[in-house]
N, C-alpha and C positions, 0 to 999 in steps of 0.2 A: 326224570321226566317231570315235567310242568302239570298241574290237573289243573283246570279253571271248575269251580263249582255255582254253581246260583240255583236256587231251590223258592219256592215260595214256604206260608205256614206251614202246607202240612208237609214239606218236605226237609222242614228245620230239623226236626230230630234227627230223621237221617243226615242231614247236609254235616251236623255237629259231630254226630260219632264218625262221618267219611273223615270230616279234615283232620282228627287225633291218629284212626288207623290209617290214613294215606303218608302223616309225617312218620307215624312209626314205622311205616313200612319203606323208607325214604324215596318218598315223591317231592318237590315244592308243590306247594297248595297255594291256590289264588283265589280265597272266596269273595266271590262277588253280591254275598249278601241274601237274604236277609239277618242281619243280626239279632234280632228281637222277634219275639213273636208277634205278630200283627194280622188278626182273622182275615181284616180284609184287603191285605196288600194284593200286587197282582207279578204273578210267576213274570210276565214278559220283561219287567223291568231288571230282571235277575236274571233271568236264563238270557236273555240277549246278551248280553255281558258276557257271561260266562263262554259264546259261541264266537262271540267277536274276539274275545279272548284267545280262542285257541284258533281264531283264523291269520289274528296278527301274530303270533309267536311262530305260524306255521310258515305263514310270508317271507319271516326272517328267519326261515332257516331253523327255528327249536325244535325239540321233539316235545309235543304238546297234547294232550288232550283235554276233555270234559265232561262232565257230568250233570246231568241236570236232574232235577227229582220236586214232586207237586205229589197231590194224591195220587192219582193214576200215572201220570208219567205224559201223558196224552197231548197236553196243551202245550206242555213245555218240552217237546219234540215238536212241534208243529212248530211254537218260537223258534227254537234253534238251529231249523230248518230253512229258516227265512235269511240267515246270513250266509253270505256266499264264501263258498268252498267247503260250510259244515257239512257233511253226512250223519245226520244223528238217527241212532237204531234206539226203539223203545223195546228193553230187555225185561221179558216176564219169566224167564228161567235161565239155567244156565246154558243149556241150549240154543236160546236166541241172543244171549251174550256174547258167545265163541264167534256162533255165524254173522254177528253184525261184524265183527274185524273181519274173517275168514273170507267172507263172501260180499261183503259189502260196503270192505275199507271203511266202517263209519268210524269219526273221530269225537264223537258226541256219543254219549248213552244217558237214554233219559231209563227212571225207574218212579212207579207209584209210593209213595212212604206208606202208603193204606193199605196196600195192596200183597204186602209179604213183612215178615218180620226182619228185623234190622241184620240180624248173621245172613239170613237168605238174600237181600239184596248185597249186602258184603260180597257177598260169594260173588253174585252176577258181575259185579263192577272190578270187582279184582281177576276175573276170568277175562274181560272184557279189557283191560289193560295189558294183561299179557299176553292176550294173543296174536299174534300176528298176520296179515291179511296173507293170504295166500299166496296170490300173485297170478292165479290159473286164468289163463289167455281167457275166457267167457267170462269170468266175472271182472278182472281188467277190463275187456270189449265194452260189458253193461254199461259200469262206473263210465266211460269212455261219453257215449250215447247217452246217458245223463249232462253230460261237464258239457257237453256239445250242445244241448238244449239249455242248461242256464244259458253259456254264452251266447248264443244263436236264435232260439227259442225255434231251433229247426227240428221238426220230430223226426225219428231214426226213422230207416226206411223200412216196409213191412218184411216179412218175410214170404219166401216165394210159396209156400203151403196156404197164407194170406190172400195172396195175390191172384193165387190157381182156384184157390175154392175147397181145396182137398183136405182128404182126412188123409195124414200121415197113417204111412204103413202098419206102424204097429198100434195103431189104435181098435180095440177092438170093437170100435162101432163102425168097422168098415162093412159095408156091404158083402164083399166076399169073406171076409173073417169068419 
């Protein structure tokens, strides 16, 4: 599998130990930079790259992903977000790693460098590569109704409990509950 990477400063550290253990672990690695440290470069010029990256490889058929990583992780999933066809999930444990594949087919995973130490984002990003999205008809449906709003910009329709006014049954703020 392909990983495209782009990190800004503070996501250099990490971006350097991901590309050694992604080739040790045999990934191909596509960094898209930054190569130097530089306080004041800016994450979008890097993370778009990396998103666009794994949207054309995905185009043609590769099996691709990426990673993005900044202090927080924050801006550069909003970046990566911005190119079409990315789903990128911003992973703060391994937990939210699994369910960004599992549940939400994302093929981006952004992580803070600041925000955990370098074996614990390993962890999130190597869970987050091997898992595999589920497949379960509701979160296929979601994804579905997303892809339909980029293209469309038509919003899905409400739900009939929306519609009605009603508190579903097992809500225990029903009136007769």
């Amino acid at each position: 599998m392909r990983v495209h990477l782009g990190s800004d400063h503070a996501g250099l550290e990490l971006k350097d130990h991901l590309t050694t253990w992604l080739v040790d672990h045999d990934y191909e690695v596509v960094d898209h930079g930054p190569f130097v440290y530089d306080a004041l470069d800016d994450y979008p010029c890097f993370c778009l790259r990396a998103a666009e990256g794994v949207a054309a490889d995905r185009a043609d058929g590769l099996e691709s992903m990426g990673v993005v990583i900044g202090g927080s992780g924050n801006g550069e999933q909003i970046a990566a977000n911005k190119v079409e066809g990315i789903r990128c999930a911003l992973a703060w444990s391994e937990e939210t790693a699994v369910l960004a594949r599992e549940h939400n087919d994302a093929n981006v995973v952004s992580v803070g460098g600041r925000m955990h130490p370098v074996e614990e984002m390993t962890r999130f990003i190597e869970l987050f590569l091997t898992t595999p999205f589920s497949g379960d008809e509701r979160h296929a449906r979601r994804i579905g109704q997303l892809t339909t709003y980029d293209e469309t910009g038509e919003l899905p329709p409400l739900p009939e409990s929306a519609l009605r006014g009603t508190v579903p049954d097992s809500s225990p703020d029903r009136p007769d509950a």
